[in-house]
KOLMARVO-111965 format. One record per residue (C-alpha): x, y, z; residue in three letters. Coordinates in nm, 4 decimals. Example, Ala and Ser with C-alpha at 12.3 -4.5 7.8 and 13.67 -1.06 7.14 Angstrom:
! KOLMARVO-111965
{{1.2300; -0.4500; 0.7800}; ALA}
{{1.3670; -0.1060; 0.7140}; SER}
***
This chain:
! KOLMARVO-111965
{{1.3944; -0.9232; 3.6215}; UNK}
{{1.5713; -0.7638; 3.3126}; UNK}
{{1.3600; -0.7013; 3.0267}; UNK}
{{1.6300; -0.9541; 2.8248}; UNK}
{{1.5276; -1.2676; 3.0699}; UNK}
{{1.1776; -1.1761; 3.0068}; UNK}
{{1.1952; -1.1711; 2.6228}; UNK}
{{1.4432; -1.4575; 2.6792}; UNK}
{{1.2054; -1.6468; 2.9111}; UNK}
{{0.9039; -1.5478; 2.6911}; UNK}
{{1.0530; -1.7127; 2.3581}; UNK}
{{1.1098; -1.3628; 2.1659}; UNK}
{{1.5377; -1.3442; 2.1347}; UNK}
{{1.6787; -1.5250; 1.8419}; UNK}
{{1.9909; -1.3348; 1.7862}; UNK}
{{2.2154; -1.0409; 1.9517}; UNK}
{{2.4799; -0.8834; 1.8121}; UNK}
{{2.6446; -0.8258; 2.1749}; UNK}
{{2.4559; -1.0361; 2.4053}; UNK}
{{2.6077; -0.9505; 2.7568}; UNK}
{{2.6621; -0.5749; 2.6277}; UNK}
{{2.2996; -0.5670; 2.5628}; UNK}
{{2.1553; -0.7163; 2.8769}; UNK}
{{2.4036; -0.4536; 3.0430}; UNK}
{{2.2785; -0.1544; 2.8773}; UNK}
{{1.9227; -0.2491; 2.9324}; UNK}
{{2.0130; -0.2480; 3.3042}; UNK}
{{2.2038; 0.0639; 3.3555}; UNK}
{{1.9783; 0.3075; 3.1024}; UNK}
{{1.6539; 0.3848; 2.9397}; UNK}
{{1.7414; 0.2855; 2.6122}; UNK}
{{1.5760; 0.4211; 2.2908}; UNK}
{{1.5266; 0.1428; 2.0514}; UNK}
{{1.3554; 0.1022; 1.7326}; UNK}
{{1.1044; -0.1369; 1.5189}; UNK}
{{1.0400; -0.0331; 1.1442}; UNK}
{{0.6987; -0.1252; 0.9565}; UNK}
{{0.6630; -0.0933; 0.6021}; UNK}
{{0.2897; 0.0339; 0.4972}; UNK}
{{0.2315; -0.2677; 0.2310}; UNK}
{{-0.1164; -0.2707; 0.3899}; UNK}
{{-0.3650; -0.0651; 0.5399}; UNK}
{{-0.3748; -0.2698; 0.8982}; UNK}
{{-0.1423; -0.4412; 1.0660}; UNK}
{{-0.1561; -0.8273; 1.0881}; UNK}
{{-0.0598; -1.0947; 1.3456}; UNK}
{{0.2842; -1.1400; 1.1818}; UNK}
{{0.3503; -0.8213; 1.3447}; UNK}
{{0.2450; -0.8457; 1.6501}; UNK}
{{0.5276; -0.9952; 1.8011}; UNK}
{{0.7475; -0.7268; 1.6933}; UNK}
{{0.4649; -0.5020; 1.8676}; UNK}
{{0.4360; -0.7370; 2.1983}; UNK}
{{0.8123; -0.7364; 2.2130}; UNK}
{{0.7985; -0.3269; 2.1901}; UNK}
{{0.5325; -0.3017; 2.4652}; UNK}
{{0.7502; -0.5793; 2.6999}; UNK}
{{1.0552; -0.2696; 2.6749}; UNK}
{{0.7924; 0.0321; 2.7202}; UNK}
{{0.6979; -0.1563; 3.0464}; UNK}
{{1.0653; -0.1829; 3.1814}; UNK}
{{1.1103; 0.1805; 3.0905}; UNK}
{{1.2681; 0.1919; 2.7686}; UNK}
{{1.1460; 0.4369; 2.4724}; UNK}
{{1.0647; 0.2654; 2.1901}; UNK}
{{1.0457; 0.4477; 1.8139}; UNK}
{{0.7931; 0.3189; 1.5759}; UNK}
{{0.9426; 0.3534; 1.2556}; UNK}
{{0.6903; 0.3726; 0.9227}; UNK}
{{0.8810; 0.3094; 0.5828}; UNK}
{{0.7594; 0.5814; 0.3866}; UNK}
{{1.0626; 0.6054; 0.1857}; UNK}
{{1.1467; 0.2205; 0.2564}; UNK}
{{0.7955; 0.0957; 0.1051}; UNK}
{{0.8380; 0.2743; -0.2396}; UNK}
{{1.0823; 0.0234; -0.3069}; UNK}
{{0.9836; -0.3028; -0.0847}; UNK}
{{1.1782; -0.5452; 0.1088}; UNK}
{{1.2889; -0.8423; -0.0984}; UNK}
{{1.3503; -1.0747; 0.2425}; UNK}
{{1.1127; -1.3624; 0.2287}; UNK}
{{0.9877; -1.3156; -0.0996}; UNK}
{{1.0476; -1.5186; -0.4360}; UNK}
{{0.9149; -1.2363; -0.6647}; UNK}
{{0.9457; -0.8359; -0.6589}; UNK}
{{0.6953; -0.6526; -0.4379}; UNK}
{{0.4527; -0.4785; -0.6484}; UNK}
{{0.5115; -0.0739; -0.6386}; UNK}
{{0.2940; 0.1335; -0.4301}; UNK}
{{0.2115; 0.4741; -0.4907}; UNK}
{{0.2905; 0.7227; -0.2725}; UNK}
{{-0.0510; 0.8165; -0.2138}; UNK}
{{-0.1329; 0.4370; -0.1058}; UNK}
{{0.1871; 0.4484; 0.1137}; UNK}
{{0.0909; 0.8016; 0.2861}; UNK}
{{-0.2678; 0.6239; 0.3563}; UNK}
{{-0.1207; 0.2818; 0.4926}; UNK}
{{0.0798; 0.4953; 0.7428}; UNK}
{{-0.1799; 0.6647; 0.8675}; UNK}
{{-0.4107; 0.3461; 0.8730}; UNK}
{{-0.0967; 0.1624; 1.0995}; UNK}
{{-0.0783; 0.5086; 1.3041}; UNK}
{{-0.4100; 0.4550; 1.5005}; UNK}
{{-0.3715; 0.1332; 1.5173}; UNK}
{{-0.0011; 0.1445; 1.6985}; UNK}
{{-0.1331; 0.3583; 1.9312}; UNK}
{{-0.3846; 0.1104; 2.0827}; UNK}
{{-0.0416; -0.0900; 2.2012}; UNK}
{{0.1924; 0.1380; 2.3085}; UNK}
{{0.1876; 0.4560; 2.4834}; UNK}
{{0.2826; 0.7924; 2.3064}; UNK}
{{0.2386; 0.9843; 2.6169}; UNK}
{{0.4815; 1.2489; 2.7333}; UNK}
{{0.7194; 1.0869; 2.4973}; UNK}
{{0.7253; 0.7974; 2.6495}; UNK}
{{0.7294; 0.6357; 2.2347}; UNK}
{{0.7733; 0.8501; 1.9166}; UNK}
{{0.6327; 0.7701; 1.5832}; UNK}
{{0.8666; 0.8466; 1.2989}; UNK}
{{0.8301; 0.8078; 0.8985}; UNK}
{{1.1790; 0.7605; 0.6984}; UNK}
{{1.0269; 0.9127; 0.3721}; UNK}
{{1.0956; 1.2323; 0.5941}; UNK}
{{1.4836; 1.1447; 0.5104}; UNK}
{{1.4594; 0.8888; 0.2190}; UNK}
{{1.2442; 1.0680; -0.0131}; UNK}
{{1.4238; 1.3760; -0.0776}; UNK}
{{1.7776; 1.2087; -0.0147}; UNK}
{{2.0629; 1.3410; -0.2670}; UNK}
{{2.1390; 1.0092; -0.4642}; UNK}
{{2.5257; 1.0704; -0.5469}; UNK}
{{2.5385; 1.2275; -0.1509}; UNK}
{{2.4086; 0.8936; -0.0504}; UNK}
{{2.6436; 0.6724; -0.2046}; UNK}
{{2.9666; 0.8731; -0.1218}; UNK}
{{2.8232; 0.8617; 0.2477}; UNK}
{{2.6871; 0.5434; 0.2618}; UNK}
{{2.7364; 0.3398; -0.0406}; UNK}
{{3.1457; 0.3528; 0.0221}; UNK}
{{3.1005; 0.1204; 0.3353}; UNK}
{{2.9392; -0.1790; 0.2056}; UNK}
{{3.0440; -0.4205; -0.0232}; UNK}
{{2.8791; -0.6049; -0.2720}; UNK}
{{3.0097; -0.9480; -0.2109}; UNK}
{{2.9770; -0.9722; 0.1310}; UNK}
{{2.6132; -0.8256; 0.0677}; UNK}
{{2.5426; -1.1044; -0.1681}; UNK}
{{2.5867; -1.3431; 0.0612}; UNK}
{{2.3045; -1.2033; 0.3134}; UNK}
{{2.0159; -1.4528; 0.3748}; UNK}
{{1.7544; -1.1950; 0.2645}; UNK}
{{1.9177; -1.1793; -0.1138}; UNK}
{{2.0122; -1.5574; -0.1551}; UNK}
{{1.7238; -1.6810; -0.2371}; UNK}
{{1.6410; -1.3830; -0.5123}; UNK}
{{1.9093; -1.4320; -0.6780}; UNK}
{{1.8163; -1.7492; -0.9158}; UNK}
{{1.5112; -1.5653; -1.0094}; UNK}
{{1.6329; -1.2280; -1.0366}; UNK}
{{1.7231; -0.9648; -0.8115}; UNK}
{{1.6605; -0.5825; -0.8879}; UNK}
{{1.8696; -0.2969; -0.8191}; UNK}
{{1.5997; -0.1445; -0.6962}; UNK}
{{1.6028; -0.4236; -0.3891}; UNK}
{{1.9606; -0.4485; -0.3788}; UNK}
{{1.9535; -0.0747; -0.2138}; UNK}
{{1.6906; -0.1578; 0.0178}; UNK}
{{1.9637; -0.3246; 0.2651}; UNK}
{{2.1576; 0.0516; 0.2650}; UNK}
{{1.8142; 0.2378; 0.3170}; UNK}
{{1.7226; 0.0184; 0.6118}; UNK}
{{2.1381; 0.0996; 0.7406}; UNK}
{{2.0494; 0.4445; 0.6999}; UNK}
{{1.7671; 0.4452; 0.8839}; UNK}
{{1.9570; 0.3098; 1.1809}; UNK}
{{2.2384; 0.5832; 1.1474}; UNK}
{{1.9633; 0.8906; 1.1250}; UNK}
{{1.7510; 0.7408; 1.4224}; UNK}
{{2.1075; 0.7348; 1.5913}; UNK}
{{2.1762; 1.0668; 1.4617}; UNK}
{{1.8875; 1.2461; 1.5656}; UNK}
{{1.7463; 1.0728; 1.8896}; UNK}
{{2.0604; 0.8477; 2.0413}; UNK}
{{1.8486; 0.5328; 1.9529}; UNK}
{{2.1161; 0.2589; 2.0070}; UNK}
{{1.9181; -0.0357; 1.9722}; UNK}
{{1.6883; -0.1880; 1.6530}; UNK}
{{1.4854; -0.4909; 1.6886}; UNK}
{{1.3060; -0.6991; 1.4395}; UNK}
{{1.1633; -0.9767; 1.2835}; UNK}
{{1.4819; -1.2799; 1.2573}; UNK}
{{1.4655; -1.2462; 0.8917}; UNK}
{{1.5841; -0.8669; 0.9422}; UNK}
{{1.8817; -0.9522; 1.0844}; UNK}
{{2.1200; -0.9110; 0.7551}; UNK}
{{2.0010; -0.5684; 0.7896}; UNK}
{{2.0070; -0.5347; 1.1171}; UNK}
{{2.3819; -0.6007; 1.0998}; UNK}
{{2.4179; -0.3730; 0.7853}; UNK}
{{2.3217; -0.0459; 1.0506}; UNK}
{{2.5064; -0.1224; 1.3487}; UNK}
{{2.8420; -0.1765; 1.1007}; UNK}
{{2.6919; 0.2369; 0.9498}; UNK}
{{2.6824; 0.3119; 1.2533}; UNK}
{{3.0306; 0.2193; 1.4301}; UNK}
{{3.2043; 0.2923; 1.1050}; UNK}
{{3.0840; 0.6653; 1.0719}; UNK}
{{3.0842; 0.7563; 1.4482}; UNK}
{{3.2890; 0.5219; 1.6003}; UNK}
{{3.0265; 0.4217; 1.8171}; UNK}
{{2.8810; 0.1068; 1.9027}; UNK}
{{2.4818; 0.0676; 1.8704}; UNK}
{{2.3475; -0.2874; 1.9035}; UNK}
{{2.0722; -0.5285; 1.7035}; UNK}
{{1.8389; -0.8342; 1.8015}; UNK}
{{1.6259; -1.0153; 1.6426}; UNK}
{{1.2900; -1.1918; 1.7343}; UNK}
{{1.1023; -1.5385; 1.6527}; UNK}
{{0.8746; -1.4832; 1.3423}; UNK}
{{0.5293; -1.6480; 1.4059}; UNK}
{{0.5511; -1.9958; 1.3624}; UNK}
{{0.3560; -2.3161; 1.3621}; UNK}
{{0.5798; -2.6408; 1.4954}; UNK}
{{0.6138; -2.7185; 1.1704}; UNK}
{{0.7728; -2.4196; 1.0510}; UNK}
{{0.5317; -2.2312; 0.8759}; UNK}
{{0.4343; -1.9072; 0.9076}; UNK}
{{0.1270; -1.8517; 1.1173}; UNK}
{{-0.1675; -1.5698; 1.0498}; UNK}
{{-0.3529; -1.7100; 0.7680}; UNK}
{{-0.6540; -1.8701; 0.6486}; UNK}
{{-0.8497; -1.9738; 0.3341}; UNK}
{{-0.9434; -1.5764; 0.3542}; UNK}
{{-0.5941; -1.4016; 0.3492}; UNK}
{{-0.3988; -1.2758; 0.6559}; UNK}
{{-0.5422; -1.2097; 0.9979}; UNK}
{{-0.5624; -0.8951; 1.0109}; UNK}
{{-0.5936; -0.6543; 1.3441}; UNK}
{{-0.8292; -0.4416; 1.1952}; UNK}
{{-1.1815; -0.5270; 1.2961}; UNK}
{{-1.3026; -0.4087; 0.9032}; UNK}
{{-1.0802; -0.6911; 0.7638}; UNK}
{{-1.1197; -0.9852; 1.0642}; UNK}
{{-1.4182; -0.9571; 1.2637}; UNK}
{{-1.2785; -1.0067; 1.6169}; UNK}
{{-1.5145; -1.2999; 1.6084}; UNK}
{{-1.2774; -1.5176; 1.3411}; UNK}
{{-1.0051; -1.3054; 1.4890}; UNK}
{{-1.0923; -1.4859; 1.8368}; UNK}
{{-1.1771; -1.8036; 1.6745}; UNK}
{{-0.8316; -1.8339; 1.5086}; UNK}
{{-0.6342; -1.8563; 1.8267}; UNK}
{{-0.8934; -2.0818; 1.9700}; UNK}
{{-0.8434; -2.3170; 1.6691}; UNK}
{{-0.4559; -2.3158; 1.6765}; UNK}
{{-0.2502; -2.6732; 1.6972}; UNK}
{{-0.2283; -2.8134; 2.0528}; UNK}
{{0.1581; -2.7798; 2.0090}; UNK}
{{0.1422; -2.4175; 1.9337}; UNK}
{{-0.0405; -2.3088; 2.1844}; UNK}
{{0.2414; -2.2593; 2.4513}; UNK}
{{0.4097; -2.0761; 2.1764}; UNK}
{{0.0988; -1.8359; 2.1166}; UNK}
{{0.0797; -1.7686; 2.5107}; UNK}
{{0.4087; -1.6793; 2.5977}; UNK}
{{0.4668; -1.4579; 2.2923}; UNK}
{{0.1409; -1.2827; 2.1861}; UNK}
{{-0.0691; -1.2097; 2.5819}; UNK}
{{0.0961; -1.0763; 2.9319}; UNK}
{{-0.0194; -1.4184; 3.0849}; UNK}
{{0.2616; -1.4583; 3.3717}; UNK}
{{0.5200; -1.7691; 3.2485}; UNK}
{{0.4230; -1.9898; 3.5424}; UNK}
{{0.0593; -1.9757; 3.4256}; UNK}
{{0.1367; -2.0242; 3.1003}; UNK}
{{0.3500; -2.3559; 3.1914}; UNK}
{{0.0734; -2.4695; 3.4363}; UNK}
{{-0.2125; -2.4473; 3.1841}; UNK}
{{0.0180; -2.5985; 2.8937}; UNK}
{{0.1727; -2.8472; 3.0817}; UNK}
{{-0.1426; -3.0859; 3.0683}; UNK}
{{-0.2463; -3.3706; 2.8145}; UNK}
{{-0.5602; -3.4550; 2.5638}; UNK}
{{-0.8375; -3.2591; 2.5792}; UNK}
{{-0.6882; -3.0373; 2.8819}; UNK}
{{-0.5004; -2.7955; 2.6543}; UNK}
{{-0.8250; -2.6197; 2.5240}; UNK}
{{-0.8688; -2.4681; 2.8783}; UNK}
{{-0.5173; -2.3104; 2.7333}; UNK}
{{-0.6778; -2.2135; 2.3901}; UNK}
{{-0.9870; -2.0679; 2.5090}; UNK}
{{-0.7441; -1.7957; 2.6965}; UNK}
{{-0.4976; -1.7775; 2.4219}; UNK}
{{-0.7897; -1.6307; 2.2251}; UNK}
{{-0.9147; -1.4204; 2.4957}; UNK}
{{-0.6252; -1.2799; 2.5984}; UNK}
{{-0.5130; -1.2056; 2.2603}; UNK}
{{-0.8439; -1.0641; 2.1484}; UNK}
{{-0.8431; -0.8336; 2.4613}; UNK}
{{-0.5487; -0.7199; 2.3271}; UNK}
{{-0.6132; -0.6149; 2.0074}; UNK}
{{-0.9758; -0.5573; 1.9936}; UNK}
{{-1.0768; -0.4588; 2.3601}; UNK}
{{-1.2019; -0.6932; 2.6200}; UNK}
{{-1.5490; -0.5814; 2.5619}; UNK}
{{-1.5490; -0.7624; 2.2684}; UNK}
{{-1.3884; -1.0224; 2.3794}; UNK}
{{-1.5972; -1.0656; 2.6169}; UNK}
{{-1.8320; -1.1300; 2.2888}; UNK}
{{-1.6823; -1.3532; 2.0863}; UNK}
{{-1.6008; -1.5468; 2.3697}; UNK}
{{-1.9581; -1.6124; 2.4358}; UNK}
{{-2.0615; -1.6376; 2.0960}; UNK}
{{-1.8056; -1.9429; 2.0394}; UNK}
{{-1.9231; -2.1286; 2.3408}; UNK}
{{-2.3083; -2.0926; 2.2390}; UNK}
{{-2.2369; -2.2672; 1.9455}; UNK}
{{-2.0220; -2.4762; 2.1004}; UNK}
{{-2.3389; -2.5819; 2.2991}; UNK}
{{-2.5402; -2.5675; 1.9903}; UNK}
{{-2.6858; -2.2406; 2.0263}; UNK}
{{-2.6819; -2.0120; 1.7086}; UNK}
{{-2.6625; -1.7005; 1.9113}; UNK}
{{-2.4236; -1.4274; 1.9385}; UNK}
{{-2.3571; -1.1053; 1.8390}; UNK}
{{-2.0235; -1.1331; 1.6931}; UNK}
{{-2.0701; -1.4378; 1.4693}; UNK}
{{-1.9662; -1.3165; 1.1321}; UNK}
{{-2.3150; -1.2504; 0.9313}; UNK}
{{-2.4310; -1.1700; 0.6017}; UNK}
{{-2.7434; -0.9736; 0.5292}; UNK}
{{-2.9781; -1.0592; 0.2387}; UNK}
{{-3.3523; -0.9677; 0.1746}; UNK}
{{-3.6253; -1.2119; 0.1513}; UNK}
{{-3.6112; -1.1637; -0.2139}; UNK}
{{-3.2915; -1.3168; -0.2938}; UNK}
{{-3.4469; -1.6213; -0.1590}; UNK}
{{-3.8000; -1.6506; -0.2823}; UNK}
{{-3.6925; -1.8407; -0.5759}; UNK}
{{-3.4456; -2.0418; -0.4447}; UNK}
{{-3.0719; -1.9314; -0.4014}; UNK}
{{-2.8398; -2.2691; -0.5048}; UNK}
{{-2.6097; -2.3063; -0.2022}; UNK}
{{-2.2930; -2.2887; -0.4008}; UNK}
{{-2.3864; -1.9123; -0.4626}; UNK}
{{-2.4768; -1.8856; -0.1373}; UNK}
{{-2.0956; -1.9805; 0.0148}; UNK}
{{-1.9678; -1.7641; -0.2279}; UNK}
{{-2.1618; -1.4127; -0.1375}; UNK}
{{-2.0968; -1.5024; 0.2381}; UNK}
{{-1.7214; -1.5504; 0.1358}; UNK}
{{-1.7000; -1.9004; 0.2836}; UNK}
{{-1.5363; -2.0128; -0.0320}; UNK}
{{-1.3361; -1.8575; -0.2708}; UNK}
{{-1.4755; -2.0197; -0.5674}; UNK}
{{-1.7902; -2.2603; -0.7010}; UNK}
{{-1.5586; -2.5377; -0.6915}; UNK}
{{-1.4202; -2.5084; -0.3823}; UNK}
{{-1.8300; -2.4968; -0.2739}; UNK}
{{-1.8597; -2.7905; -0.4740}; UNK}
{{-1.5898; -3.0252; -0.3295}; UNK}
{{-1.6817; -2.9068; 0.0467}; UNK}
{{-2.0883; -3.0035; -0.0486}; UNK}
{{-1.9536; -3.3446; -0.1903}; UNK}
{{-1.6834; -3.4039; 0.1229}; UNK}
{{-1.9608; -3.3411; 0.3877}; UNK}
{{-1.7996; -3.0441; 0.4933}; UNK}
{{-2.1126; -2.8030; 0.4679}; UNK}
{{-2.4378; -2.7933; 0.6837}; UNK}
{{-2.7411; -2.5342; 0.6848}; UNK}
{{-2.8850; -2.4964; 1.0284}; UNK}
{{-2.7591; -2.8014; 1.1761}; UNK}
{{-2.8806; -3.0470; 0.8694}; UNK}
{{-2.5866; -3.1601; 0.6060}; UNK}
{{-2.6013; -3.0395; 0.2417}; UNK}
{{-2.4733; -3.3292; 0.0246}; UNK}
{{-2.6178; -3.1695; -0.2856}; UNK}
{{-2.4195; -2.9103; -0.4984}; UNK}
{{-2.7765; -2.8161; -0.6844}; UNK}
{{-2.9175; -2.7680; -0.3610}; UNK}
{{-3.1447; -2.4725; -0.2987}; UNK}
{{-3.2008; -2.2595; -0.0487}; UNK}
{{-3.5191; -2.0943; 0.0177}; UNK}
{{-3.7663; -1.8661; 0.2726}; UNK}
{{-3.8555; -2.2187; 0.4274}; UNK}
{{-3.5364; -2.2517; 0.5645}; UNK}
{{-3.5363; -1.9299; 0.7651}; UNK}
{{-3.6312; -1.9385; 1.1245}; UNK}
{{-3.6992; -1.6094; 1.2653}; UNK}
{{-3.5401; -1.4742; 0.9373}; UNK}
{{-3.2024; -1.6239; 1.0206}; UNK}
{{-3.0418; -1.9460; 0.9352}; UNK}
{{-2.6591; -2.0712; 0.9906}; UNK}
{{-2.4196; -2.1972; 0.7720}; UNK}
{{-2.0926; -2.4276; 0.9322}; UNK}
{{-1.8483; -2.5092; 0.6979}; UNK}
{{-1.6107; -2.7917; 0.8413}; UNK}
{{-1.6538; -2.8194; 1.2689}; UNK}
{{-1.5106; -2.5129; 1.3701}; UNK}
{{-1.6411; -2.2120; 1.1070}; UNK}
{{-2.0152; -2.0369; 1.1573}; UNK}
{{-2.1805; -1.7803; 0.9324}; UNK}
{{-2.5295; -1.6230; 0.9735}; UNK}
{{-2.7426; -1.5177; 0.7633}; UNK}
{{-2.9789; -1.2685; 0.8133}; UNK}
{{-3.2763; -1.1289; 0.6438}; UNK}
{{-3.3139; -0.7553; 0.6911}; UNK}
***
């Protein structure tokens, strides 16, 4: 099967510039394509890892992918998606977020024998001559038609910078160097890149006279449209510092019955027949289908050692067990607790809430217990009696644990 039906099949293509041309050169040649990430964090998070599944799907039919890190394309941010300007990095925080998303890549795809390539556009961007760039460049795009592009529109009412406005020609000239320098004929990306997408392939044709080709992929979705990886903590993360693979597990285990064929077919190699037979079911059924959407994708990312872990941990307290290595946990010294520690303070330094009022309206809603027993009183305290073998466990809601641990 051509690597197009299985992204096709899978649920990844959401546009093509040349459809039929595309499926045709994927057929005839190894193709060197290209994916850019912009370092505005030091790990990678799930919202990206369907640009990353999609690159490892073309490494696997023999294509050469080139991970592209915006080291000139960060220091002025991407204004697609957003309502306000991206706040400025320096180029010290950039440099580090590149090398942070470095190791990380390679845990996906294979840099072997240059079988992938790992490329930074500040090596271009940075030092480009500005009046070089817009005779060049800035000659073969205009600003209405530009204005019109789905990733400005919605700036606009509040304010667009010229500093954003150029980000559409940086991303083009990315396309035209990567052209330039390695034949790469192909970029893919996130749907909401495809207004510059387009801008490249039009750089491209109109200063070689060649045609190079664009496609976009599904951004991670719930069925109702919103944009999946996050939780009362912040983004899910695929570094193990920033989500434990524990909650990182526990996340795709927790996802909405209708998003779970989604999840398979996009984010795990789970064969599409499999994925249709364990989907395919009704009522309680589907979390057979959850349970290896969160293995699979926690293999994935985190190893299937410790998946292997959080897999176990979940069912034991499933079963009512507080065991389990990879339950998130908090340490604390007997100390803290001789007088009493009021469990509002105490969901706060384990980071179950965010604030004392979010503490206090979970306490009041039934939506806390310590080791097993409901708390129904904000004032409630917390003290050594409640430790068994110097641990107790806090669930917030049905599906969140948290141990704590004396040391």
């Amino acid at each position: 099967m051509n690597v197009f039906d299985i992204l096709m099949e899978r649920g990844f293509i959401q546009q093509c510039t040349h459809e039929k041309e595309i499926k045709e050169l994927l057929d005839k040649e190894k193709v060197t394509f290209y994916i850019g990430f912009d370092p505005t964090a030091d790990s990678l998070h799930v919202g990206h890892f369907v640009t990353v599944m999609a690159m490892s799907h073309m490494q696997r039919a023999g294509h050469r992918p080139i991970v592209l890190f915006g080291g000139g394309t960060g220091m002025v941010g991407d204004p697609t998606g957003k309502t306000d300007m991206r706040k400025m990095m320096t180029t010290e925080t950039i440099d580090h977020n590149i090398a942070c998303f470095k190791k990380q890549m390679s845990r996906f795809i294979s840099f072997d024998n240059d079988a992938a390539i790992m490329v930074d556009n500040g090596d271009w961007l940075r030092n480009l001559n500005y009046i070089d760039f817009l005779r060049e460049v800035g000659v073969h795009f205009s600003v209405n038609r530009m204005l019109t592009a789905e990733c400005f529109k919605q700036r606009l009412e509040k304010g667009l910078s010229f500093l954003e406005f150029n980000y559409m020609l940086m991303q083009s000239y990315d396309f035209l160097e990567l052209f330039r320098r390695y034949n790469c004929k192909l970029e893919l990306g996130g749907n909401d890149q495809w207004s510059n997408i387009l801008g490249g392939v039009e750089l491209v044709r109109r200063l070689h006279g060649e045609q190079s080709f664009g496609m976009t992929f599904s951004l991670l979705t719930n069925s109702e449209g919103k944009k999946m990886g996050k939780t009362e903590k912040g983004a899910v993360w695929l570094d193990p510092e920033k989500t434990s693979p524990y909650e990182f597990y526990q996340y795709w285990r927790n996802v909405a019955d209708a998003d779970v064929k989604k999840c398979l077919s996009l984010l795990t190699y789970v064969p599409m027949d499999e994925v249709n037979a364990l989907t395919n079911v009704e009522g309680s059924a589907i979390n057979k289908a959850k349970e290896r959407l969160a293995f699979e994708v926690t293999k994935i990312v985190h190893g299937e050692e410790e998946a292997h872990k959080a897999d176990t941990a979940a069912k034991a307290l499933f079963l009512g067990g507080a065991h389990g290595g990879s339950i998130p946990t908090t340490e604390f010294t007997s100390s803290d607790f001789e007088g009493g520690m009021d469990i509002l303070t105490l969901l706060q330094q384990t980071k179950l809430v965010p604030s004392r009022s979010e503490g206090r309206r979970l306490v009041t809603q039934n939506g806390i217990k310590v080791n097993e027993q409901p708390v129904t009183d904000p004032n409630a305290q917390i003290t050594m009696a409640d430790f068994k073998d110097n641990e107790l466990m806090i669930q917030k809601g049905k599906k969140v644990f948290h141990k704590v641990v004396l040391k």
